[in-house]
C-alpha positions in Angstrom: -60.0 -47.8 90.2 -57.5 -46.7 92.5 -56.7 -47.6 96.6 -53.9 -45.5 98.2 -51.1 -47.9 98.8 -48.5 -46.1 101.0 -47.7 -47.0 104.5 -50.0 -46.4 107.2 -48.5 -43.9 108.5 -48.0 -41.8 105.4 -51.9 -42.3 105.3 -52.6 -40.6 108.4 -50.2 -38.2 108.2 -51.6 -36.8 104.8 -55.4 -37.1 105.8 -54.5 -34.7 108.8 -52.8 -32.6 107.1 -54.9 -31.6 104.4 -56.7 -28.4 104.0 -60.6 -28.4 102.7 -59.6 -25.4 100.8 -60.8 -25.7 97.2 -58.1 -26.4 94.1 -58.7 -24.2 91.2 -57.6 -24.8 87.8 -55.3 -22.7 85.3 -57.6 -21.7 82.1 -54.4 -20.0 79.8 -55.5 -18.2 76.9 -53.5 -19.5 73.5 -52.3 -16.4 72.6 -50.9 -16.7 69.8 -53.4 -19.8 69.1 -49.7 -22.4 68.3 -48.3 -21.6 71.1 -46.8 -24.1 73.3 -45.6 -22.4 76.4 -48.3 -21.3 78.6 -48.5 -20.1 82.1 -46.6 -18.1 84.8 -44.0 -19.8 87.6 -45.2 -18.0 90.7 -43.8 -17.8 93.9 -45.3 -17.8 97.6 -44.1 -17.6 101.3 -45.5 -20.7 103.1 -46.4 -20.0 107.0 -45.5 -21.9 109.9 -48.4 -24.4 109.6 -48.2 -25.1 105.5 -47.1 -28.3 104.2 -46.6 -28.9 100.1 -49.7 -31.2 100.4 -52.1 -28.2 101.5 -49.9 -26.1 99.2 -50.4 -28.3 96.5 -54.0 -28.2 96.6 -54.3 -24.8 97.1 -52.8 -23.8 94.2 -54.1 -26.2 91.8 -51.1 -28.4 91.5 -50.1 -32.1 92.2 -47.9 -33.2 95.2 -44.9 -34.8 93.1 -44.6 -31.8 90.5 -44.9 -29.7 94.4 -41.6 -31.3 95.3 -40.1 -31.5 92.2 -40.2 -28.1 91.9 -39.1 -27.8 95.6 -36.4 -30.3 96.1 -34.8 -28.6 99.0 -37.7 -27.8 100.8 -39.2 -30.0 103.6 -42.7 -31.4 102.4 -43.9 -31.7 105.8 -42.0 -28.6 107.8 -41.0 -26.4 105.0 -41.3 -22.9 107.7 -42.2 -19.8 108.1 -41.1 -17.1 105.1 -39.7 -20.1 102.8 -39.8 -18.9 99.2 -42.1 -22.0 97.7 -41.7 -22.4 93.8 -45.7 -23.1 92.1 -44.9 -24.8 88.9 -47.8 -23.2 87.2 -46.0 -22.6 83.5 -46.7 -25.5 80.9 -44.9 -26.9 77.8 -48.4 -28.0 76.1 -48.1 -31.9 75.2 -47.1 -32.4 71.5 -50.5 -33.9 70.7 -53.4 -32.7 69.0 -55.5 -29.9 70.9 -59.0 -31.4 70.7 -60.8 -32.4 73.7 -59.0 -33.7 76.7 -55.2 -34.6 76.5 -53.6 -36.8 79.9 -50.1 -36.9 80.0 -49.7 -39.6 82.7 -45.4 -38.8 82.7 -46.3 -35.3 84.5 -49.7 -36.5 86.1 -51.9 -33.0 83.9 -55.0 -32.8 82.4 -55.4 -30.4 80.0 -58.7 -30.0 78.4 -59.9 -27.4 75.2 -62.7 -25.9 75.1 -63.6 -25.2 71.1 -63.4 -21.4 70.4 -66.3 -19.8 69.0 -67.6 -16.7 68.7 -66.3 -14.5 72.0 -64.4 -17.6 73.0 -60.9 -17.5 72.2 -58.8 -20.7 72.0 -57.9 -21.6 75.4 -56.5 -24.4 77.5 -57.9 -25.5 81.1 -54.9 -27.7 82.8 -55.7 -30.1 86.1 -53.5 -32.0 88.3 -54.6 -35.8 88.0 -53.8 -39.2 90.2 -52.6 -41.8 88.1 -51.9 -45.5 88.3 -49.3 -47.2 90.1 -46.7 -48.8 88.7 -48.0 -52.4 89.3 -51.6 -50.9 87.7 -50.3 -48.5 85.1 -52.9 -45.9 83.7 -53.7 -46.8 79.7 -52.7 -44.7 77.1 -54.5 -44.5 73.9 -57.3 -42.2 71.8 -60.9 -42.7 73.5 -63.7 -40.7 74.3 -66.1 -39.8 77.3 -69.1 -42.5 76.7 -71.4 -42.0 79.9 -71.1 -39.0 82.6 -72.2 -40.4 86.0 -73.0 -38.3 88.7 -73.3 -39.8 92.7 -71.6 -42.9 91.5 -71.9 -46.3 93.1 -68.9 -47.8 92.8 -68.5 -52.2 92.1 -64.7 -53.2 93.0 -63.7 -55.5 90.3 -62.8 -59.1 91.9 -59.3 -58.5 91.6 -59.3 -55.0 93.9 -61.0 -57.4 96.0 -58.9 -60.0 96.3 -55.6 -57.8 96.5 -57.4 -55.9 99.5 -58.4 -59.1 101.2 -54.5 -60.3 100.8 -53.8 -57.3 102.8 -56.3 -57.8 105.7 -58.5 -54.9 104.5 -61.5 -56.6 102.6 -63.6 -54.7 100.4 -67.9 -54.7 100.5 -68.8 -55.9 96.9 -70.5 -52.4 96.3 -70.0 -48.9 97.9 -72.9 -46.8 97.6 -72.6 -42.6 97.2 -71.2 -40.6 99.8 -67.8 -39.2 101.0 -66.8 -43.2 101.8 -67.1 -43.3 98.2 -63.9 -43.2 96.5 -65.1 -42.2 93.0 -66.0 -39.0 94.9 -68.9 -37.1 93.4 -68.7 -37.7 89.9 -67.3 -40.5 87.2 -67.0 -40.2 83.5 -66.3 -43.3 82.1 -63.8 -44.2 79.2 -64.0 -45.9 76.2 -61.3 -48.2 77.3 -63.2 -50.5 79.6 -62.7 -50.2 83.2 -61.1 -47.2 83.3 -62.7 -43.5 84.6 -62.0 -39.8 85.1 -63.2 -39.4 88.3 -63.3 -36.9 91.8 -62.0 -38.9 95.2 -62.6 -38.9 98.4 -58.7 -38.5 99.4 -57.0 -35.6 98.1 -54.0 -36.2 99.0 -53.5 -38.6 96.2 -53.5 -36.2 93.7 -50.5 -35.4 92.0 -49.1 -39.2 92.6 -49.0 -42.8 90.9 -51.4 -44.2 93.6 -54.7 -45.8 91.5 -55.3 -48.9 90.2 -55.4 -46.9 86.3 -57.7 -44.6 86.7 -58.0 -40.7 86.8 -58.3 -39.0 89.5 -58.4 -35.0 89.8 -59.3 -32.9 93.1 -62.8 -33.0 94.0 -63.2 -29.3 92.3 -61.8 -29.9 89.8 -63.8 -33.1 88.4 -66.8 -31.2 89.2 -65.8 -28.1 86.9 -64.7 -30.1 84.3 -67.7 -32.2 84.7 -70.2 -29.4 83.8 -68.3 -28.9 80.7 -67.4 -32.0 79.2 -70.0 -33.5 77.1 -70.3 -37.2 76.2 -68.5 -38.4 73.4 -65.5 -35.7 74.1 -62.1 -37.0 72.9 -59.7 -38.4 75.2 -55.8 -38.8 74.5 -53.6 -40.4 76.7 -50.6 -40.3 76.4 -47.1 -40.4 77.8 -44.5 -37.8 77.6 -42.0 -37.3 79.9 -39.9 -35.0 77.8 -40.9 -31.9 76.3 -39.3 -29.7 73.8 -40.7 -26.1 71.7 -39.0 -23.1 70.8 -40.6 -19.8 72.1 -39.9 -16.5 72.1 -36.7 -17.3 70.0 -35.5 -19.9 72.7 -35.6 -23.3 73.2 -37.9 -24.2 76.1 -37.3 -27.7 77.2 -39.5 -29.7 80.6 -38.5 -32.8 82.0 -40.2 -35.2 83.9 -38.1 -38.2 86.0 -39.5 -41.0 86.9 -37.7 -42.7 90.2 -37.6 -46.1 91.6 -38.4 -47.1 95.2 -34.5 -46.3 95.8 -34.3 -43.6 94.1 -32.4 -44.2 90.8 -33.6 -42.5 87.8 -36.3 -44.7 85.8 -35.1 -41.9 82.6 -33.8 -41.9 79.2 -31.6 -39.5 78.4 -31.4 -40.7 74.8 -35.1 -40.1 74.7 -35.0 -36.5 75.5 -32.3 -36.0 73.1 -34.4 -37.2 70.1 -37.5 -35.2 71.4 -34.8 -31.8 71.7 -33.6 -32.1 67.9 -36.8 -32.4 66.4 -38.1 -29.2 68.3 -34.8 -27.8 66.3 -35.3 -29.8 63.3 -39.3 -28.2 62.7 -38.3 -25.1 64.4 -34.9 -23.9 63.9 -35.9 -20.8 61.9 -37.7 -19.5 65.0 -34.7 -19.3 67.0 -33.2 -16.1 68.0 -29.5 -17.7 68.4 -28.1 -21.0 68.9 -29.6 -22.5 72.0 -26.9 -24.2 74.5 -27.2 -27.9 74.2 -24.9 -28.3 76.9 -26.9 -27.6 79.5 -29.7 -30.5 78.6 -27.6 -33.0 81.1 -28.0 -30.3 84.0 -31.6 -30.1 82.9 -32.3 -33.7 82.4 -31.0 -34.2 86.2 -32.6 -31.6 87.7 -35.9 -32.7 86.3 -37.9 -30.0 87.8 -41.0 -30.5 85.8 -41.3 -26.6 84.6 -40.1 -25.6 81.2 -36.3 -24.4 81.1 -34.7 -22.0 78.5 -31.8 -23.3 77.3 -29.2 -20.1 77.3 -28.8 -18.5 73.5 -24.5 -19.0 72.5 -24.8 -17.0 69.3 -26.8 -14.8 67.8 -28.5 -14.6 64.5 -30.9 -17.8 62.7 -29.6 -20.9 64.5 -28.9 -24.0 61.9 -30.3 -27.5 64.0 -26.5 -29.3 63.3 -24.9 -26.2 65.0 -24.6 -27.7 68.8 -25.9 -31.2 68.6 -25.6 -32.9 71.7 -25.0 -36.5 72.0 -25.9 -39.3 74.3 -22.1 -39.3 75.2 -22.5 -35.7 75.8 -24.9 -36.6 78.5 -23.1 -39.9 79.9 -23.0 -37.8 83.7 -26.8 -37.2 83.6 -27.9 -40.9 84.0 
């Protein structure tokens, strides 16, 4: 279960700041039912008294993927008229669409709802809070096992003993109610200790800020809520780097991870391998042969959307026509 653990004044700053305007979530048809890429990028003018955190929220996104997909735009002051980026387009996770899928690398939910009759295969996606790096999130196949709503919440001894360290001692039990910070409702994991849960601080949404537990807007954990039974399927996993081809091109996403100071917690040689097999399963679904040598460019951008690589050639594309190599990307790290 999560505390925020930024400075004080971050703290503030972000509780003021915030808008009590609902998130909403995308629900993207699959259409056709394979597809990977779902989604639209969309694009806003932020006013005078926006800041990405109210921005975020309002259009169902996290902070981080908010400024990575607006690097040159101040979070706090970004202006009146500034062309804002949304980030709402998706490489789907390369995992198996049953139930609910976290990718902790890009901080998303995405859930499936089975098709039926009237229902057509569908994916609703979430922005989610996710451990820090000192209590990482769990990755792993579970399942839902016990849907709480109003939850009490018990902070384990060592939450306890880390807040009393800091001069900010916890009560041994927080009853319901917006000093609550499960929020309004908890689903428990099979993998003990560990929730999807609503918060009582949006702002942490979108950041690594818990102590391994999921946290999504407080709209969002009550839609999904209503529609999650108990015993659903739960994947976690992590994927930073995400490759498909689509449309005849190859679609590649990249999330960076980023020290205290900065540097680049990536692997470039990681991304490669996840690129050529994409081309390996998918080569005969490509319209011409994708540019491999923009992946560094792409790798240190790391804007979190999906990018299509330019097509060099036209015609069926063979996978060992333009294979990059980690030397190829030595200026990316």
């Amino acid at each position: 279960m999560f505390w925020f653990s930024r400075p004080l004044w971050a703290t503030l700053v972000l509780g003021a700041l915030v808008v009590q305007t609902p998130a909403y979530a995308d629900t993207l048809l699959l259409t056709p039912a394979d597809t990977r890429l779902v989604g639209t990028v969309r694009y806003i003018k932020s006013r005078t008294e926006d800041t990405l955190v109210d921005l975020a929220l309002l259009h169902g996104q996290g902070y981080d993927e908010m400024r990575s997909a607006n690097p040159n735009v101040d979070a706090w002051l970004p202006g009146q008229g500034t062309l804002i980026t949304i980030p709402s387009q998706y490489l789907l996770p390369d995992a198996a669409r049953e139930g609910i899928i976290v990718n902790l690398a890009e901080m998303r939910l995405f859930y499936f709802p089975k098709p039926g009759v009237g229902i057509p295969p569908s994916v609703i996606t979430y922005p989610i809070g996710i451990g820090r790096d000192d209590w990482p999130s769990p990755t792993g196949a579970t399942k839902i096992v016990q849907k709480v709503p109003q939850p009490a919440w018990y902070p384990p001894a060592s939450i306890r003993a880390e807040h009393a360290a800091q001069g900010r001692p916890l009560p041994p039990y927080v009853p319901p109610g917006p000093d609550n910070p499960l929020g309004q409702y908890a689903m428990r994991l099979g993998i003990s200790g560990y929730l999807l849960h609503g918060t009582n601080k949006r702002y942490g949404v979108g950041m690594r800020v818990s102590h391994g537990c999921i946290r999504l807007y407080p709209a969002d954990i009550e839609a999904l809520f209503a529609q999650v039974p108990n015993g659903t399927r739960v994947e976690l996993i992590d994927q930073p780097y995400k490759a498909a081809v689509q449309n005849g091109r190859l679609y590649v996403e990249v999330h960076q991870r980023y020290s205290e100071n900065g540097a680049v917690q990536g692997d470039f040689t990681a991304l490669l391998e996840v690129v050529h097999q994409a081309l390996a399963e998918q080569s005969n679904l490509l319209a011409g042969t994708p540019n491999l040598a923009q992946l560094p460019a792409i790798y240190a951008r790391a804007s979190g959307m999906p990018v299509a690589l330019e097509v060099i050639g036209g015609g069926r594309s063979a996978t060992g026509s333009h294979r990059l190599t980690q030397a190829d990307g030595a200026g990316a790290r």
